[in-house]
C-alpha positions in Angstrom: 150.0 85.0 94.1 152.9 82.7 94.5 153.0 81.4 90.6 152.7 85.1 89.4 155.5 85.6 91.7 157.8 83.1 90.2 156.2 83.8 86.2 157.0 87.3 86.9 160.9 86.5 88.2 161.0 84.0 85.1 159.5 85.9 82.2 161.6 88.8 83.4 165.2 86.8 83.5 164.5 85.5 80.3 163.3 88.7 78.5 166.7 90.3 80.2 168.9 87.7 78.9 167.3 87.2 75.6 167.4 90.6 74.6 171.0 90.9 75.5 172.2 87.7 73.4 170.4 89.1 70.6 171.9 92.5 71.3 175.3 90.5 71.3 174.6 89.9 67.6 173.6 93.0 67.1 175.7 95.2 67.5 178.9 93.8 65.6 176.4 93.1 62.9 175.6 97.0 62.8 179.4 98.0 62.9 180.7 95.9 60.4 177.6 97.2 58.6 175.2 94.1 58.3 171.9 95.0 57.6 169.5 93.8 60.4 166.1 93.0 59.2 164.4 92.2 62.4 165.2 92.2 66.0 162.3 90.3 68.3 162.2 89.4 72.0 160.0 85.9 71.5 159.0 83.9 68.4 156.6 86.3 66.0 155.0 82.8 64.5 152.1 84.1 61.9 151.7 87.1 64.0 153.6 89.9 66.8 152.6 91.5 69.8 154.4 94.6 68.8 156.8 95.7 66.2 158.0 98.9 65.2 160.0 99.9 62.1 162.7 101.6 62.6 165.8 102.2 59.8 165.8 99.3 58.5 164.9 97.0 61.4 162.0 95.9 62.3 161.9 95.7 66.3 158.8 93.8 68.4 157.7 91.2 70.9 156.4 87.7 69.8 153.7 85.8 71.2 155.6 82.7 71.9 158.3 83.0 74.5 160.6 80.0 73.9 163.5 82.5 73.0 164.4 85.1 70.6 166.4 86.0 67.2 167.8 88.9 65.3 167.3 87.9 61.6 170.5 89.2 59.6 170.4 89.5 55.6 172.3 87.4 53.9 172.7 84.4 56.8 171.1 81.1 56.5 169.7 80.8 59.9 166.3 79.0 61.3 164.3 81.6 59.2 165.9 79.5 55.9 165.2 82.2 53.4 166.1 80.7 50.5 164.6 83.1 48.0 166.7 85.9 49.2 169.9 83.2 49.4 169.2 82.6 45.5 170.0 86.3 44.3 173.6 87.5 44.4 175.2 88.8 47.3 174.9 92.0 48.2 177.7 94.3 50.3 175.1 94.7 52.9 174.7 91.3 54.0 176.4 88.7 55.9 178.0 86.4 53.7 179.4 89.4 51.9 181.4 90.2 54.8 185.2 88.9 55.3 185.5 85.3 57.2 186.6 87.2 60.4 183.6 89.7 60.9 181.3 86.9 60.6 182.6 85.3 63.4 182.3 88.0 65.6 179.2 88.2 64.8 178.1 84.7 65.8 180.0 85.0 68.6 178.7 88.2 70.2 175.5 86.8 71.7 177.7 84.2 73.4 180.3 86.5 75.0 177.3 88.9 76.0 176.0 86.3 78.2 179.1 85.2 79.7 180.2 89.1 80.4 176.8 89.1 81.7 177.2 86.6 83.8 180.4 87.7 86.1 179.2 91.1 85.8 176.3 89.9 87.6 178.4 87.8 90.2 180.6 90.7 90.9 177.8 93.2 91.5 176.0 90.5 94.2 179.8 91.0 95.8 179.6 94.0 96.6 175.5 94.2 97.5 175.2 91.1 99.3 178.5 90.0 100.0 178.6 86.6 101.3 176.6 84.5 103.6 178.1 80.8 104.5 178.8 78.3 107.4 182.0 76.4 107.4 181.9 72.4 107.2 185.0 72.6 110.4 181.5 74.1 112.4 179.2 71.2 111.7 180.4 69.6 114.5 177.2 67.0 115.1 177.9 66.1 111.1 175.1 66.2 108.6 171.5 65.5 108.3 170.8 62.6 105.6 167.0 63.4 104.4 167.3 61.4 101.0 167.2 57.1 101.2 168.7 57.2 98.0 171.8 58.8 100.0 170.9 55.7 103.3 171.2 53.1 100.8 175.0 53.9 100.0 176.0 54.3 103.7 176.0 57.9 104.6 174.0 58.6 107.9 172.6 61.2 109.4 175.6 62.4 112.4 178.4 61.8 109.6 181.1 64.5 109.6 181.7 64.9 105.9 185.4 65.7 105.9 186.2 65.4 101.7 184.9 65.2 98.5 186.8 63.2 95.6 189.7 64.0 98.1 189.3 67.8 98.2 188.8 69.0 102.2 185.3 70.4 102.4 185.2 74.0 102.9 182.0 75.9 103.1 178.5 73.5 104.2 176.8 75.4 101.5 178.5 73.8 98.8 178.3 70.4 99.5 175.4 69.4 97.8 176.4 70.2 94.7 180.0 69.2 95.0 178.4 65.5 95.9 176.5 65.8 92.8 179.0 66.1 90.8 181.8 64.2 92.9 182.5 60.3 93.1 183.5 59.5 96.5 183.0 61.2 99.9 185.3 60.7 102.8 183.1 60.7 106.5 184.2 60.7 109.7 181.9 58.8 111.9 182.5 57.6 115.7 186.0 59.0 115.2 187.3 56.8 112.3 187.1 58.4 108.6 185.7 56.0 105.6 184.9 56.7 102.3 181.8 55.9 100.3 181.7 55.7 96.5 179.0 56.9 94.7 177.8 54.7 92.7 177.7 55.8 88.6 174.0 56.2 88.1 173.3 57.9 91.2 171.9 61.0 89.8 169.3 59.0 87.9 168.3 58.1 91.5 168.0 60.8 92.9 165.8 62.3 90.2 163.5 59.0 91.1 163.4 59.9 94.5 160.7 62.4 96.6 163.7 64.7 97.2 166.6 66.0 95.2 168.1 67.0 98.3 171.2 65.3 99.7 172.6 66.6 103.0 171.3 69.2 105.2 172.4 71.3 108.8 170.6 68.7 111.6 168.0 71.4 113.1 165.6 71.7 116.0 162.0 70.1 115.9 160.9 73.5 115.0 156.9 72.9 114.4 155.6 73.9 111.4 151.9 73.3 111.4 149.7 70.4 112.6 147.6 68.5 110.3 143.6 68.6 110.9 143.3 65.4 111.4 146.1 64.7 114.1 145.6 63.9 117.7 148.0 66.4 118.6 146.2 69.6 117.8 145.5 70.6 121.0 149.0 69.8 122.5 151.2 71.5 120.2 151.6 74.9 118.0 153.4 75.8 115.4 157.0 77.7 116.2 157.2 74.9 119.2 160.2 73.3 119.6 160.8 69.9 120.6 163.1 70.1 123.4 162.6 66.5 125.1 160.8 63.4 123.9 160.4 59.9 125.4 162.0 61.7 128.7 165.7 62.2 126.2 167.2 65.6 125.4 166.3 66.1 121.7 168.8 68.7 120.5 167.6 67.3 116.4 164.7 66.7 114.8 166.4 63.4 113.6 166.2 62.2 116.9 162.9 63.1 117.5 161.9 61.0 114.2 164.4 58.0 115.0 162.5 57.9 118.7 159.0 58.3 116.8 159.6 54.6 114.6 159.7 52.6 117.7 156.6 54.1 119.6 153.6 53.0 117.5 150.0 53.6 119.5 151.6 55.0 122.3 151.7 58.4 123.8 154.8 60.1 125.0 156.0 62.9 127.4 157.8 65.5 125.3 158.6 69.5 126.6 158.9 71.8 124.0 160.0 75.5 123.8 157.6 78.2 123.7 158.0 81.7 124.0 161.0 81.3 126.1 158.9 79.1 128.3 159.6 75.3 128.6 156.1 73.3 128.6 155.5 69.7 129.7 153.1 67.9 127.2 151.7 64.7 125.7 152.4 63.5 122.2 150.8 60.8 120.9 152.3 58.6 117.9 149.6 56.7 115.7 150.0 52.9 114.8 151.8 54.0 111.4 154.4 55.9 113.4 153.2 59.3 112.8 152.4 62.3 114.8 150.9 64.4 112.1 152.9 67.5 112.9 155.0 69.4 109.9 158.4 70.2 110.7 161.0 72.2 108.8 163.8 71.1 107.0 165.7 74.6 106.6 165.6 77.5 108.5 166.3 81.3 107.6 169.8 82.6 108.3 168.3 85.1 111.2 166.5 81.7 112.8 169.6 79.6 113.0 172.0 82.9 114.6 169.0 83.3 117.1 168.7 79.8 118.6 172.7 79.4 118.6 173.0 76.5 116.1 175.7 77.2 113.8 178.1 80.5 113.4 177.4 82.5 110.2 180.0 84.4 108.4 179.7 87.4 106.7 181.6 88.0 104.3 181.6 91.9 103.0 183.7 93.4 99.8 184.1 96.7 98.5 184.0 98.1 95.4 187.2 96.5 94.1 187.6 93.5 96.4 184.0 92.3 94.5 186.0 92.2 91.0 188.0 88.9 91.9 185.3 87.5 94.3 182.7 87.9 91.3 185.3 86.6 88.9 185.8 83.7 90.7 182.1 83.0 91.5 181.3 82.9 87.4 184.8 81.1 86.6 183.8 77.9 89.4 179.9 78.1 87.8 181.1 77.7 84.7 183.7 75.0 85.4 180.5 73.4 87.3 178.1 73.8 84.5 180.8 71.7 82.1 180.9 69.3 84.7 177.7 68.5 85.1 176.8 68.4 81.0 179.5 66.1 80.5 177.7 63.8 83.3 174.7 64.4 81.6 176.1 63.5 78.2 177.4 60.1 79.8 174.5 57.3 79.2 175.6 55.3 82.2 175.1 58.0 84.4 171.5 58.1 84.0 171.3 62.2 84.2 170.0 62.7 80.8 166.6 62.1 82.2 167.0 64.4 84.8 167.2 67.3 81.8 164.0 69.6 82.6 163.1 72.3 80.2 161.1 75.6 80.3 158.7 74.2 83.1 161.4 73.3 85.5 163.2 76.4 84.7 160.5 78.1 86.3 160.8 76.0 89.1 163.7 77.4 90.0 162.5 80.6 91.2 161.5 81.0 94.6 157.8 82.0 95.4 158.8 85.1 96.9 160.9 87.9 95.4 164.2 88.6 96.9 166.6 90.4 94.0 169.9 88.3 95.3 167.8 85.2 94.6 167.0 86.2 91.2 170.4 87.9 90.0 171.5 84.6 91.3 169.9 82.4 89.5 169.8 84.9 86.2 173.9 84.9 86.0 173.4 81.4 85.9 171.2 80.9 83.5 173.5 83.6 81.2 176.2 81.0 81.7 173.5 77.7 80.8 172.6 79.9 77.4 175.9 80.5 76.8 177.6 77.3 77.2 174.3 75.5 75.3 174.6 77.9 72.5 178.3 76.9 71.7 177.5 73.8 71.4 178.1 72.4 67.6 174.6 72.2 66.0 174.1 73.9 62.9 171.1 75.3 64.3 173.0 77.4 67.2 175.8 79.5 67.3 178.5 76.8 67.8 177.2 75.4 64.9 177.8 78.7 62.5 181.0 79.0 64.2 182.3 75.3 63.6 181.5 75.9 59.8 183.4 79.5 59.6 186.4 78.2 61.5 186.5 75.6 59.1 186.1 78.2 56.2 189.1 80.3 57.9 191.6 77.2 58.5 191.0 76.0 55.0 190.3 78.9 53.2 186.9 77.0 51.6 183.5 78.3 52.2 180.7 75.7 52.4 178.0 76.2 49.8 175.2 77.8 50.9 173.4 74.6 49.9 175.4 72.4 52.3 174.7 75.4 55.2 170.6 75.0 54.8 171.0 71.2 54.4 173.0 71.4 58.0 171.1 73.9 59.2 167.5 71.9 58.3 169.5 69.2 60.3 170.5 71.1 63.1 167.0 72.5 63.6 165.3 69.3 63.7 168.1 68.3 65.7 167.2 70.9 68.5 163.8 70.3 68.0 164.4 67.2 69.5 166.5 68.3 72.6 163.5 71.0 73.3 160.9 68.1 72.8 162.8 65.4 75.0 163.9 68.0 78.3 160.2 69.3 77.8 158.7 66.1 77.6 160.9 65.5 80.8 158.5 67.9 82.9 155.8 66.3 81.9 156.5 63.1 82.6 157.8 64.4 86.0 154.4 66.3 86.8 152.6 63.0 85.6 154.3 60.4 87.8 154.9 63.2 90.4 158.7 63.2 90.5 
């Protein structure tokens, strides 16, 4: 039930944004009028799903969802009709048309998807509003949960007070301002010190069992016991670890720190249930485990309940959600550039954290909540968009690179240097597909 969950959040965000890129094209094409031979959501390789003729268009669903394409007469695009390219031009097709309608054209399916995108974030505005804890309330500093974060210094209890000298604001942006940042300023026992991140240290954390960096310290809230633990009878799940080894345990980090030095032996602990405080026995096997889950994050609802950390809620009418939303897409955007030029710097090592359609997927949750998924689809818009503008013959960038070329010198390439560059460009994104692709399936192999 889970993966149709997620398949049905993922087929669904990219049918929605596929079919509006392609309706970016579209619709310029129609009013400078282009003829449009065919306009499919999916690749219709040999064979379609559907299609319906209507006009002159020919409209349907392909079998293979790796994307989607309106197929314009007269273009040299990845259908490379060369036949029809051979005959001369007719007024209906594209390269008829003047320098400037042509680039419109190419660049509808872009601007759809960035319109898209802050439309998106301005509508979650107004629904949702805004949920978030401020860093100034951390007051115990962070939970560390990723060695490849220990290694470099930062400890759980660290306050994190700046990143690349920019004052922390909101907890829930941290991790990916770290990500992206180069040093962090802490504040620990009352003396701040900064830690540099070293170059390559998203390439590390892509090698390590979790991408996560920082997290809210939380309760030993009990998750489940494993079948095999000596525990079972002790403990429940919902329990929280109040005491352990006769100290107040207000963290699970403590709990686990206190767990290391206690091999083989068994320990008085009281947890928390149902409002009740209950004296019991925990015993801690020879490799320093307890086999009892515990969790890492809790829901919103959970953490207001027990009294850990103040939420805000932010709320925002109709209007106020225009320059929130605005705002929102403009610092993804600036976010998304920041983290492709990492990716496009070799020492970093971040190229081989590039995922494809698999880890795309991953990305949904396996439960349906509609802020999730606008979310993460206004995001995506802005990934499409941004990838498409890059300068490869075989994308929009590339079609625009060659017709602002055209328009600054006045000379149109030959249609025999634009399938040469587009033959290029296609191989060339063949490649990219093949290698962030490949990517997942190395990960799944080796498990990370």
């Amino acid at each position: 039930m889970e993966i149709f969950i997620k398949l049905s959040q993922f087929l669904l965000s990219l049918s929605l944004l596929i079919i509006l890129h392609e309706l970016g094209h579209f619709i310029p094409a129609k009013l400078f009028k282009t003829r449009v031979e065919k306009f499919y959501l999916f690749f219709d390789v040999k064979f379609s799903l559907l299609k319906k003729k209507i006009g002159e268009t020919e409209y349907g669903i392909g079998w293979l969802p790796l994307g989607g394409y309106v197929k314009i007469s007269g273009m040299i695009d990845e259908s490379m009709d060369t036949e029809a390219m051979a005959l001369p031009p007719q007024p209906w097709e594209f390269r008829s048309k003047p320098a400037w309608q042509r680039l419109i054209i190419m660049l509808g399916g872009v601007t759809v998807n960035f319109i898209l995108a802050f439309l998106i974030y301005i509508g979650i505005a107004f629904a949702y509003g805004e949920l978030y804890i401020n860093n100034s309330d951390v007051k115990d500093g962070v939970w560390v949960v990723n060695p490849v974060f220990e290694k470099i210094g930062l400890k759980t209890g660290d306050k994190i007070i700046a990143v690349d000298g920019m004052k922390a604001g909101k907890f829930n942006d941290l991790n990916e301002k770290i990500m992206l940042g180069k040093t962090i300023d802490i504040e620990r026992n009352g003396t701040i010190q900064k830690i540099n991140l070293p170059v390559n240290f998203i390439d590390q954390l892509t090698k390590s069992d979790k991408m996560s960096i920082v997290e809210l310290r939380l309760p030993f809230v009990v998750t489940g016991v494993e079948a095999t633990s000596l525990n079972k009878a002790a403990i429940q799940p919902k329990d929280i670890i109040i005491n352990f080894n006769g100290k107040p345990t207000a963290y699970a980090d403590e709990v686990l720190a206190e767990v290391k030095n206690l091999k083989g032996k068994t320990v008085p602990a009281i947890v928390k249930r149902d409002e009740k405080e209950i004296p019991i026995l925990l015993k801690v096997s020879d490799s320093a485990k307890m086999g009892i889950g515990y969790t890492f994050r809790l829901p919103v609802d959970n953490i207001e309940k027990l009294g850990l950390y103040k939420i805000n809620r932010q709320t925002y009418g109709f209007f106020e959600s225009i320059p929130v939303g605005l705002q929102k897409g403009v610092d993804r955007l600036v976010g998304y550039g920041k983290q492709l030029k990492v990716i496009f710097s070799p020492e970093t090592g971040a190229y081989k954290s590039v995922g494809g359609f698999y880890a795309i997927f991953n990305i949904f949750p396996a439960f349906w909540s509609w802020e999730v998924f606008w979310n993460i689809t206004a995001l995506l818009s802005i990934m499409l968009g941004v990838m498409n503008l890059l300068p490869i013959p075989a994308l929009d960038g590339g079609h625009v690179m060659f017709l602002l070329y055209e328009m600054i010198s006045g000379k149109k390439p030959s249609d025999k240097f634009l399938e040469r560059a587009q033959m290029v460009g296609f191989f060339l994104l063949i490649g990219l597909v093949l290698f962030a692709n490949g990517n997942d399936i190395y990960k799944a192999i080796v498990g990370k």
